[in-house]
N, C-alpha and C positions, 0 to 999 in steps of 0.2 A: 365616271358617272356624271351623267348631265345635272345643270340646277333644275330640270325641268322634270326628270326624271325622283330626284329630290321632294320638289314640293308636291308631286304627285301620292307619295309615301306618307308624305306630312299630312297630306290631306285625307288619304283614304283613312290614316291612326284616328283623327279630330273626329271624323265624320262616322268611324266606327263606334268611337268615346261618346258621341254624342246621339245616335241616332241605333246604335245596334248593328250588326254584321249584315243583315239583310235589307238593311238602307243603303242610297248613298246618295251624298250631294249631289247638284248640278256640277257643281266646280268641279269635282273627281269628275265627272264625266265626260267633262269637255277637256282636262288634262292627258283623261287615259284613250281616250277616242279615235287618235291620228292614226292614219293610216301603214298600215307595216312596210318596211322596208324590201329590198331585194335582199336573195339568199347570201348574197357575199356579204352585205352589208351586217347583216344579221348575225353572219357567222363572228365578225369581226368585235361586234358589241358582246356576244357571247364571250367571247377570248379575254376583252379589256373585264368583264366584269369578274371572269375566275380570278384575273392578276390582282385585281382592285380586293376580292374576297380574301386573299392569299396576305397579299400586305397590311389590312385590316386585323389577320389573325395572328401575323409574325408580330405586327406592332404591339397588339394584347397583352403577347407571350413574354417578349419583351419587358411591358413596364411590369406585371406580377412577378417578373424574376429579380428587377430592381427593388420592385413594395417590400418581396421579402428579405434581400439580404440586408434592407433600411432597419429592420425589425419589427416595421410598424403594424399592429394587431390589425386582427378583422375587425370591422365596426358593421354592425346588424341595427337595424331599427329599432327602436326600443319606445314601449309603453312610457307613457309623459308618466313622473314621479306622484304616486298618491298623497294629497296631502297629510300629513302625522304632525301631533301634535308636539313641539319643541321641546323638550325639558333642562331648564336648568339648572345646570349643578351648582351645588353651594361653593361657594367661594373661600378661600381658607380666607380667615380676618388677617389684616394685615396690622401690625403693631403699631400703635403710634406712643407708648411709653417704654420704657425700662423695664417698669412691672409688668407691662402687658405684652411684653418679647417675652419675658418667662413665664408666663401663663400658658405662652400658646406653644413655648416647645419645651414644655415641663407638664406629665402629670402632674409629676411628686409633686414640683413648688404649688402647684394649684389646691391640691390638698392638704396641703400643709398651711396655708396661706387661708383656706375655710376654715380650719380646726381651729384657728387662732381671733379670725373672723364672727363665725356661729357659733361659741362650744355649746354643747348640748349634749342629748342622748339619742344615740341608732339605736332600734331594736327590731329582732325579727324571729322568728320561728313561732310556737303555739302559742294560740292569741284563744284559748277556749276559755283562761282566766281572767280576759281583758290586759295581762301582762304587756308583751310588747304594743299592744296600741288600746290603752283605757279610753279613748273612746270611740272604738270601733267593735261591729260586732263581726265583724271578720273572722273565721276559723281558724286560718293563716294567715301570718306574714313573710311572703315567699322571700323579699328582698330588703337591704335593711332602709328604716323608715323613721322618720325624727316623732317622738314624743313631744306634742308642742308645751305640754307643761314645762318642760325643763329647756324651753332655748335660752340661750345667754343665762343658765344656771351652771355652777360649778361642784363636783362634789366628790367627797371623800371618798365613799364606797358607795358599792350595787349588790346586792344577791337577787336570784330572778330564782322563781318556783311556776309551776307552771299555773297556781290558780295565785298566788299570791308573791310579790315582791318587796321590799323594804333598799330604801336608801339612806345614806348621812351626809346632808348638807354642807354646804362647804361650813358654815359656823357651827355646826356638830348636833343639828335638830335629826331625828328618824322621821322621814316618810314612808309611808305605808301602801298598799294600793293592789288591785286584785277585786275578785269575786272572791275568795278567800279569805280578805277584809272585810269587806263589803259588796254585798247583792248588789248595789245600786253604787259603788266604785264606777267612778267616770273619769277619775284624775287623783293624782295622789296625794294626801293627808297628813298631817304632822299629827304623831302621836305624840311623841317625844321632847318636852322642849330644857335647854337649858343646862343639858348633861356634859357639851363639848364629848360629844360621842366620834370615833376615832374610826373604827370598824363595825361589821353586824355579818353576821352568819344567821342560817338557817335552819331547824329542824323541821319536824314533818308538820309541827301544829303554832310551833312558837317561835320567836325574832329575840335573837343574842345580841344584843350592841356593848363593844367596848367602850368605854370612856375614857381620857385620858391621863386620868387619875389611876386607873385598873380596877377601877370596876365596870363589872358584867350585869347589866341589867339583860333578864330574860323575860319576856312581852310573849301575851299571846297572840296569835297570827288572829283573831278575831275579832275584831272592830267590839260585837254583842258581848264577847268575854271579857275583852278590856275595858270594858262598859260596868259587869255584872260581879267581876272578880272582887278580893281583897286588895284596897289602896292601900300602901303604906304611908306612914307619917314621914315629911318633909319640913326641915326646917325653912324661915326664912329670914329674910334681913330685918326681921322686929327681934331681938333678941328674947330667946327664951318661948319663942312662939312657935310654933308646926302645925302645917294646915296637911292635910291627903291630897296624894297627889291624883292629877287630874283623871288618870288610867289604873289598870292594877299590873304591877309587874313584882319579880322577885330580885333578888341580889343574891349573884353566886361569889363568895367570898371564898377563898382558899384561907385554911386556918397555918396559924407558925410558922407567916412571911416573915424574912427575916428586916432585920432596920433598910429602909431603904429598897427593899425588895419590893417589885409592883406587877400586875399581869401588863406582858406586851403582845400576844400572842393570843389569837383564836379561831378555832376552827369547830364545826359542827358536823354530823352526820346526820343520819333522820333520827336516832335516838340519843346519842352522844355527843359531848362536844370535849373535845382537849384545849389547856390551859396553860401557854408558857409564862415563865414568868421570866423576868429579867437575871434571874440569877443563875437560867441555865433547870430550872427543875419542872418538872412535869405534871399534873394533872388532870383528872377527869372526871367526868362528872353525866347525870343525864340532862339531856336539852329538849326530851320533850315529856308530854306531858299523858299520852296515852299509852306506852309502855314502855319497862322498864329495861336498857342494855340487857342483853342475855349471850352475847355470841361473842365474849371476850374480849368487845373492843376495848373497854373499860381500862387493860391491861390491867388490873390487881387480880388472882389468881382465887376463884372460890366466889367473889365476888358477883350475887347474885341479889335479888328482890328480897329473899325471905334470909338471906345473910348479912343484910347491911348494916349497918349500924343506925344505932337511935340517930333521931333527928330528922331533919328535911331531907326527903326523898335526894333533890337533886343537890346535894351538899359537895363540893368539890372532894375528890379524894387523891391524894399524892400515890402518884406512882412510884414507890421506894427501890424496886428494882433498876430503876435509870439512875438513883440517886448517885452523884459524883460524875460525870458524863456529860456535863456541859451541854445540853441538849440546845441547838441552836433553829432547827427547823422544824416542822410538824404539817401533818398533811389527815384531812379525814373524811374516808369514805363515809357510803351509806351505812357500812358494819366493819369497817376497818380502821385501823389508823397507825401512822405511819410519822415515826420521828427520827431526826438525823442529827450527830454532835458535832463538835466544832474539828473532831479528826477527818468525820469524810465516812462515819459508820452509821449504819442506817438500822433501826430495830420496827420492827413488823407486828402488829398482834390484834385479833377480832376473827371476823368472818374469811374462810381460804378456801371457802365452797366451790369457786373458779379458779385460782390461783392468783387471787388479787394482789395476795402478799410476798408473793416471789418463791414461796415452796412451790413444789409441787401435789397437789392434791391428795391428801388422805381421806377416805371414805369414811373410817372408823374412827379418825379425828378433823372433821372440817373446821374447827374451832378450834384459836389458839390465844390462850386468855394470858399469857405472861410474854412482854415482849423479849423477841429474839432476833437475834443479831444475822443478817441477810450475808450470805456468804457471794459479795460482790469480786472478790480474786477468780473466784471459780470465772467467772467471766472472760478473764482474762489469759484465762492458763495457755502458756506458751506464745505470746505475745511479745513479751519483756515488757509493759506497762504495767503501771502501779494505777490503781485508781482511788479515786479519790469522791466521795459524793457531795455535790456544792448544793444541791436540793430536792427536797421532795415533792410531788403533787399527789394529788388523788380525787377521785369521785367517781360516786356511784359503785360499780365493783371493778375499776380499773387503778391502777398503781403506778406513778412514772418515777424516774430518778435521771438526773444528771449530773454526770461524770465528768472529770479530770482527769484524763490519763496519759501518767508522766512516761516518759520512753527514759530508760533505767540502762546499765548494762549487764547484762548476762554470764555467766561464769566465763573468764576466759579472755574477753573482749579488753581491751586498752583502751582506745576512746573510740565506740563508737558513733556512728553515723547519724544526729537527731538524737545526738544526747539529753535530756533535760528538755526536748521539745514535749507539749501540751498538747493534748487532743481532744478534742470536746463532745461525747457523745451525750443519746441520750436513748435510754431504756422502758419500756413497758410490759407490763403482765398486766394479768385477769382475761374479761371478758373481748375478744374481737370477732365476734358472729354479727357485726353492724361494722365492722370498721373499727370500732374505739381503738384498737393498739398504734394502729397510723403503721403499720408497717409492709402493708400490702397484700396480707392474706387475711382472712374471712374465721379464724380460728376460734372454736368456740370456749375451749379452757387452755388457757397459759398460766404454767406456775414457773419456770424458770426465765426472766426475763430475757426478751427479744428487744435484738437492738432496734431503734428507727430510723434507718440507712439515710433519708430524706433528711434527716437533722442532727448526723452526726458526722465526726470528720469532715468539717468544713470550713475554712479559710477563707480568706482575703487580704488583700495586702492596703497598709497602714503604711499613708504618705506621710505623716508623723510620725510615726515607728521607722518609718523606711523597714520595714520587715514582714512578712506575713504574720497574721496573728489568727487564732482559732475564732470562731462564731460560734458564740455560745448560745443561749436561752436568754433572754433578758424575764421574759416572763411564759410559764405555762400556768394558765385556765382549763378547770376538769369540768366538765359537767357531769348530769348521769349518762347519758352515753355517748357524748361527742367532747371535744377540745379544741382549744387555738394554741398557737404555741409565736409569742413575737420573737424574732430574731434578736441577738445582742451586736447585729452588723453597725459600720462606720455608720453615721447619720453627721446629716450637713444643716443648720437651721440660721448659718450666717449670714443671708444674702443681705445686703442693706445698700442702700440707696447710692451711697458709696463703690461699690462694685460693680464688676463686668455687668452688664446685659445678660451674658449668657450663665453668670454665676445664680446658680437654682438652691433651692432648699429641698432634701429629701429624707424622708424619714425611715422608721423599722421595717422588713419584711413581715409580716404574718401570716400564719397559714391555718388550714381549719381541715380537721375530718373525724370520723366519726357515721353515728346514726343521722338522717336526713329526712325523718319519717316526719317530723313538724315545718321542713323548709330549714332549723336552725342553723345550717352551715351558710344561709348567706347566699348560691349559686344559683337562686332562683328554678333551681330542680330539685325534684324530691328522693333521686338515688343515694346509696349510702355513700361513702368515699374512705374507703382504705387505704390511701395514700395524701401526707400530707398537701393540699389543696390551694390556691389562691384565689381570692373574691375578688370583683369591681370595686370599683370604689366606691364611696358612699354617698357623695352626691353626685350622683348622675345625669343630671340638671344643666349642673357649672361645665363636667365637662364636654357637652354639648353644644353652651351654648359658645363654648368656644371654637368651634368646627370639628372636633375629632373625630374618626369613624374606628380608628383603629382600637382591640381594646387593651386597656391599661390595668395595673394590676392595685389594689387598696395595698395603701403603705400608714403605718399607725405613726400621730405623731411623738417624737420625744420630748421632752421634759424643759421646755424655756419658758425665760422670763417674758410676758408681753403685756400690751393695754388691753384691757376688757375692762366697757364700760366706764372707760374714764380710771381705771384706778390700772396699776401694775403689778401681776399675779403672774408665779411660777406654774405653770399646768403644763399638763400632758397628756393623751388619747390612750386611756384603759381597753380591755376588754378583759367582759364576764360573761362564762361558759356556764348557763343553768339548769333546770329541767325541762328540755326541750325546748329553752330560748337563749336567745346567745343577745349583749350587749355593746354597742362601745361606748365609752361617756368622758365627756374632759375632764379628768381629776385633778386634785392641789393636793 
C-alpha cells in the first residue's frame, strides 16, 4: 500500500472528524482524484491489497496470542476517579515510657493504675432516688459513672437503697444522701460524726452502722426524723458533763456479752437485722421501724410482736438454738437469714415463699422460724466429695453458699486419683424469673439449690504453687434482684519501675447478672442476664484515649499499699450490689 494511498485515508478520517461524512476537504479531493489505472494494473493492486489484509490479520492474531499467554489483563477505559473525601485512621500511640508501653498493651495495668490514681465511687443503675448520681435528675444510669463528691475520697463501707444510700468514711464518719434523706439531697451529708463507725447496713426506713467498739447505732433514713426524733445523751471531754447528740439514733446492745466479747458482724434485711458477735453467738433483733419481723427471720421460734418481751421493741435477742456452734458467717435476706459455723454447716430460717432457704417449698408451711440445718451432702450424693461451706450471701429472696469440695475415697479404692484435691463450687436457690440464680435459666421458684456452672470448678495454675490451684469467690455482692461475684484468681500488682517493660499489673475477674430492669448490671442495656456476665471497664475515657478499639473486660482492683494524696494507704476496689443500683468504691 502506497504512502499516497495512506495519507489519503488520513485525510478522508481528519476531514470526516472535522467537517461530517457529507463534507470533504479540497486536500481529499485532489489526493483521491487521479485517474484509474488499466485493468491489469488494477487487478494487481487488488491482489497486493488482499495479501497486505491477510498479513495485517495474521499479525493481529499473533500478538493476542502472545498478550495472553503473557497473562496480561484487558485494560478498558475508565471513568477518571471521583474525588472522596480522605479518612484518617487513628494512629496506635507509640510509647515513649516504661509506663506508657504498659498502658498501651495492658487493659488491666491501665485500670489498675487509675484505681490507684482517682479512687473514688462508680455508680450506676436507678437514679429515681438521686442514688447513683445526687446530682442528676436522670432516671437512669445505664453505664457506670463517678460520683464527683467522693473523688480522691476513701471509705470503709457503701449500702445503696434505691431512694436512699449511707456510707463510712474512711476515719469512720456516716454519710447519708438520697431523696429518701433529703427532697433537696444534691450530695452527701454527714450525720454521724465521731463514732469510728466500721460497717452500715440497711433497713426499709433506718441506717445500722457498726462501730468499732461493737456498737450498733440505728438512724433513721430521714434527714426530718433525725431532725424531730429522741437525742440521746452524749458524754464529753469536760468530765461529768453530756450534751444530746446532734441527730436521734438508738443503740442496739445485745445483753450477757461475755468479758471481752464484742459485735463484729452485721447484717440487715428490710425488717431484721442479725448480730455476730466475736465469740461465735448469734443474734437478732428488728432494724426497722414500721413493722415488726413476722416470717421467722428472727429465728427464735413463737417469736412475734404481741409475744415479745418487755422493753424496747428493737432489743437484740439471742438465738439459743445456734448456742455452741461457732457461728462464723451470716448473710440476710429481705425475710431471711442465713448463718454458717466454723464446720462448713449452714442453718436457714424466715421467709421460704420461693425456696430462698434451700428447702423446697411448703405451701402449708412458707415460714420457718427455728434455724435448720441445710442438707448440703445431699448435693453431692455419689460424687465422693465432702463439702464443706466457706460462706454465705444473700438478698432480697435469693440465697448463695460456697463450697469446698474435698475428693474423699469411696469404699474400696487404695489410693485413689485426685485424692485430697479441692473443688470450689458455688450454689444458689430462691427467686430466678430475672436471672438472680446466675445459672442460666429463667426459674421462677428454687428450693433445692442449683449449682452456678460459670463459677464453679475452676482452676488455674500457680507459678508459685507450681500446681493448679481452685478459684474460689474472693467476694459475692447480693442485691434485691441481681449480684456481682469477684473472682479469688492470681492478681499481679508488682510492676515497678524496676521491671520488664512488658511486666503489667492485673487485677480480680468480676462478673454481674441478675435483673437489668434499672440498667444496674453495668452493660449499658437493659435485658436480664442469667448467666454470669462481664462489664467494660470503668473508665472508658483513659482507655480511649490510649487508642484501643478492641473491647476489654472491668477487672476489680486488689488490695495494695500505695500514695494517695501524699500519704501511704492500703486500699482496694469493692463492689456493692443494691436495690436496683450497683457500686464500686476504693475501700481501706
Amino acid at each position: 500500500m502506497s504512502l499516497a494511498r495512506i495519507s489519503t485515508r488520513a485525510a478522508s478520517r481528519a476531514c470526516a472528524g472535522r467537517f461530517g461524512k457529507s463534507q470533504r476537504c479540497s486536500q481529499h479531493r485532489r489526493l483521491s482524484s487521479r485517474p484509474a489505472g488499466t485493468g491489469s494494473g488494477h487487478k494487481q493492486r487488488q491482489q497486493a491489497r488482499i495479501v497486505g489484509i491477510l498479513i495485517a490479520v495474521g499479525a493481529g492474531a499473533g500478538f493476542f496470542q502472545g498478550y495472553r499467554r503473557l497473562g496480561l489483563r484487558d485494560v478498558y477505559a475508565e471513568a477518571p476517579p471521583a474525588d472522596e473525601p480522605i479518612i484518617e485512621k487513628p494512629k496506635k500511640k507509640r510509647a515513649v515510657s516504661k509506663e506508657e508501653n504498659r498502658d498501651l498493651i495492658s487493659s488491666q495495668h491501665l485500670q489498675v493504675k487509675k484505681s490507684w490514681e482517682n479512687p473514688g465511687v462508680y455508680a450506676w443503675g436507678s437514679n429515681s432516688g438521686r442514688v447513683a448520681a445526687p446530682d442528676s435528675e436522670e432516671a437512669f444510669i445505664k453505664t457506670p459513672r463517678r460520683i464527683p463528691f467522693f473523688d480522691g475520697v476513701l471509705l470503709r463501707d457503701i449500702k445503696l437503697d434505691r431512694n436512699f444510700a449511707a456510707a463510712i468514711t474512711e476515719n469512720g464518719d456516716l454519710l447519708q444522701w438520697g431523696t429518701g434523706y433529703s427532697k433537696d439531697s444534691s450530695q452527701p451529708t454527714t450525720t454521724l460524726k465521731g463514732k469510728n463507725l466500721i460497717s452500715v447496713s440497711l433497713s426499709r426506713d433506718r441506717v445500722l452502722a457498726l462501730a468499732s467498739n461493737g456498737k450498733i447505732y440505728s438512724l433513721p433514713a430521714s434527714q426530718i426524723d433525725q431532725a424531730a426524733g429522741p437525742k440521746p445523751l452524749e458524754s464529753t471531754w469536760i468530765p461529768f458533763y453530756s450534751t444530746r447528740a446532734p441527730v436521734s439514733y438508738r443503740l442496739l446492745q445485745p445483753d450477757s456479752l461475755g468479758w471481752g466479747e464484742k459485735v463484729t458482724t452485721l447484717s440487715s434485711g428490710l425488717e431484721h437485722a442479725l448480730i455476730l458477735t466475736s465469740k461465735g453467738r448469734l443474734f437478732s433483733a428488728a432494724s426497722g421501724s414500721e413493722d415488726y419481723p413476722s416470717r421467722g427471720q428472727l429465728g427464735v421460734p413463737g417469736l412475734t410482736w404481741t409475744t415479745r418481751p418487755s422493753g424496747a421493741y428493737d432489743a437484740p435477742h439471742e438465738i439459743t438454738t445456734l448456742r455452741g456452734f461457732d457461728i462464723t458467717k451470716i448473710a440476710a435476706g429481705d425475710y431471711h437469714s442465713l448463718a454458717a459455723d466454723k464446720e462448713g454447716r449452714v442453718f436457714a430460717f424466715g421467709d421460704n415463699s420461693l425456696g430462698q432457704l434451700g428447702f423446697d417449698y411448703n405451701s402449708e408451711s412458707p415460714h420457718i422460724d427455728a434455724p435448720s440445718l441445710l442438707p448440703m451432702q445431699k448435693l453431692y450424693s455419689g460424687t465422693n466429695q465432702t463439702p464443706r461451706v466457706t460462706d454465705v450471701s444473700a438478698g432480697g429472696v435469693n440465697s448463695f453458699f460456697t463450697v469446698d469440695a474435698t475428693r474423699v475415697a469411696k469404699p474400696g479404692e487404695d489410693v485413689p486419683r485426685g485424692l485430697g484435691r479441692i473443688t470450689a463450687d458455688t450454689w444458689s436457690c430462691g427467686q430466678g424469673i430475672w436471672g438472680g440464680l446466675g445459672n442460666g435459666r429463667w426459674t421462677h421458684v428454687q428450693g433445692t439449690p442449683t449449682k452456678i456452672k460459670a463459677l464453679s470448678g475452676l482452676f488455674e495454675w500457680d507459678e508459685g504453687a507450681n500446681s493448679a490451684i481452685p478459684i474460689r469467690l474472693a467476694k459475692l455482692s447480693v442485691g434485691s434482684t441481681h449480684a456481682a461475684a469477684v473472682m479469688n484468681n492470681v492478681t499481679h500488682v508488682g510492676a515497678h519501675e524496676g521491671s520488664s517493660e512488658n511486666d503489667t499489673n492485673w487485677g480480680a475477674d468480676i462478673v454481674f447478672w441478675g435483673n437489668n430492669e434499672y440498667y444496674q448490671l453495668g452493660t449499658g442495656r437493659r435485658n436480664n442476664v442469667s448467666n454470669p456476665t462481664y462489664i467494660a471497664p470503668l473508665d472508658g475515657e483513659a482507655e480511649r484515649q490510649k487508642g484501643r478499639k478492641e473491647l476489654h473486660r472491668f477487672q476489680i482492683t486488689p488490695r495494695k499499699t500505695v500514695r494517695v494524696n501524699g500519704r501511704r494507704v492500703s486500699l482496694e476496689q469493692r463492689v456493692e450490689c443494691g436495690r436496683g443500683v450497683t457500686a464500686v468504691y476504693s475501700g481501706v
